[in-house]
C-alpha positions in Angstrom: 75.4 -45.6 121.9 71.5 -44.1 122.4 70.8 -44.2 126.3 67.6 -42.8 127.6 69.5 -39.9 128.6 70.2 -38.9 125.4 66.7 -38.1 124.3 67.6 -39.5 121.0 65.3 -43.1 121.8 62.3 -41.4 124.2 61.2 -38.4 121.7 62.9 -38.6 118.7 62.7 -41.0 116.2 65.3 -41.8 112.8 63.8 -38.7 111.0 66.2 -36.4 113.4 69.2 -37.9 111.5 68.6 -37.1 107.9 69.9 -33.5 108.4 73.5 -35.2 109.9 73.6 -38.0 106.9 73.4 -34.9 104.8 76.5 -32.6 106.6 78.4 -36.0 106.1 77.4 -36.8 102.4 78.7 -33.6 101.4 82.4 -34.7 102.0 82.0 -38.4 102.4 85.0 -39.4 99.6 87.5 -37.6 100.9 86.6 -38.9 104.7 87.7 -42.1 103.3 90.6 -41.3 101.5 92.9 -42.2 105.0 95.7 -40.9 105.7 98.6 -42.8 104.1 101.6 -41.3 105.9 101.7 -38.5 108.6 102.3 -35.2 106.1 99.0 -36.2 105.4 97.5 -36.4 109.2 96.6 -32.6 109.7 94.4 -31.8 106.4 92.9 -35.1 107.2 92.0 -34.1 110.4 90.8 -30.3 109.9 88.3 -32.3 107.3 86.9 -34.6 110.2 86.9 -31.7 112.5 84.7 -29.3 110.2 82.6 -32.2 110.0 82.4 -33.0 114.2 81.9 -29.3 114.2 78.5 -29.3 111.8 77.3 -32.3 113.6 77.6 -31.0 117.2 76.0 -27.3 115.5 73.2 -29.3 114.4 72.8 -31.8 117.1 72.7 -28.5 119.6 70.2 -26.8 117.7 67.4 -29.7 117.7 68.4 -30.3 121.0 70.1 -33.3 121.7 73.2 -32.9 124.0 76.3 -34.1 121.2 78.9 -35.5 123.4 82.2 -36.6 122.3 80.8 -39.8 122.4 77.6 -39.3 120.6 79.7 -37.4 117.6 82.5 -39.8 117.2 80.4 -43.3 116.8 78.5 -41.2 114.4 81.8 -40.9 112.6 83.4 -44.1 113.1 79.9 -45.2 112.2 79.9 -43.9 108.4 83.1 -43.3 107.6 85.6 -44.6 110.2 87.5 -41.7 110.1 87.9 -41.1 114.1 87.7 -43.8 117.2 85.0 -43.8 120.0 85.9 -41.2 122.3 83.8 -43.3 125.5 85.2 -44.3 128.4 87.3 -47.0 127.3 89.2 -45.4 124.3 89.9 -42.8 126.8 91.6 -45.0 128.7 93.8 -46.2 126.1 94.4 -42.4 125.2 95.6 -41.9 128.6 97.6 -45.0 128.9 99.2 -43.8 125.8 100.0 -39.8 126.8 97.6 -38.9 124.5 95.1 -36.2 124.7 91.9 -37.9 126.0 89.8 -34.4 124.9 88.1 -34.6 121.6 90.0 -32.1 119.8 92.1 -31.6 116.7 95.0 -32.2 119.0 93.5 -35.4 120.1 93.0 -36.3 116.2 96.3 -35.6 115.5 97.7 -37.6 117.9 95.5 -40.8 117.3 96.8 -40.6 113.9 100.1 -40.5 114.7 100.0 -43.4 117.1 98.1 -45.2 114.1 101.4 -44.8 111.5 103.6 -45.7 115.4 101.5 -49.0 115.8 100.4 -50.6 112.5 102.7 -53.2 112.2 101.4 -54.7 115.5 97.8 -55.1 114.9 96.5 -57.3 113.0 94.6 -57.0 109.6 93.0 -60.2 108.3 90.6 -58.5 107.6 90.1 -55.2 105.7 89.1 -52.9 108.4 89.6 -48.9 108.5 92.9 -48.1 110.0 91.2 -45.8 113.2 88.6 -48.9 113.3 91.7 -51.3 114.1 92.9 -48.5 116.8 89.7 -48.1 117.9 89.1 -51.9 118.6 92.1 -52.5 120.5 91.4 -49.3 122.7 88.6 -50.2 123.6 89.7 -53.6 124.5 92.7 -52.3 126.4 90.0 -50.2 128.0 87.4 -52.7 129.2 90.6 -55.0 130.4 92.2 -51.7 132.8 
């Protein structure tokens, strides 16, 4: 996730995250209170984007560069509530007619194809529904 490019290992060090834990504290509950069908999807999703949205204001302001990237580990990281957006989820995205720009569109639409595809991954374990989709984008991604 942290290349050298990013700044974020060569001249920062954890400190430059407290003021991020903090924007995602505030709301952290109801980031994990998933979707259960898709009425549900787009207050959901206006809730992760104000949150993207703080993140990439803050991350600009100290600057480090927030790429789609960079914000959405950060919030599959603590709450699961959106995939990876790197190069292979992309893939998957486009393979799927989805929007492959971060967006609210793009949210939307991940969701949707979450509540479309369910049934066929597997849970044995109890993993975040976008963490499931995110897993098997990613290995769709790295396998195309």
């Amino acid at each position: 996730m942290m290349r050298g490019s990013s700044k974020l290992l060569t001249d920062y060090n954890y400190l430059i995250h407290i003021p991020a834990v903090q924007i995602i504290l505030v709301d952290f509950p109801e980031l994990k209170n998933y979707p259960q069908n898709e009425k549900e999807i787009e207050a959901y999703v206006r809730l992760v984007w104000k949150k993207i949205t703080a993140l990439k204001n803050y991350y600009s302001k100290v600057g480090i560069s927030p790429t789609d990237t960079l914000l959405t580990k950060i919030m599959l990281g603590t709450e699961a509530a959106t995939p990876a957006y790197d190069q292979y989820f992309r893939k998957f995205l486009k393979a799927n007619g989805l929007t492959q720009k971060l967006g609210e569109q793009s949210l939307k639409e991940v969701w949707a194809l979450w509540f479309k595809i369910k049934s066929d991954l597997s849970n044995e374990v109890d993993y975040p529904p976008v963490k499931l989709l995110d897993m098997a984008g990613f290995q769709y991604g790295q396998e195309n």
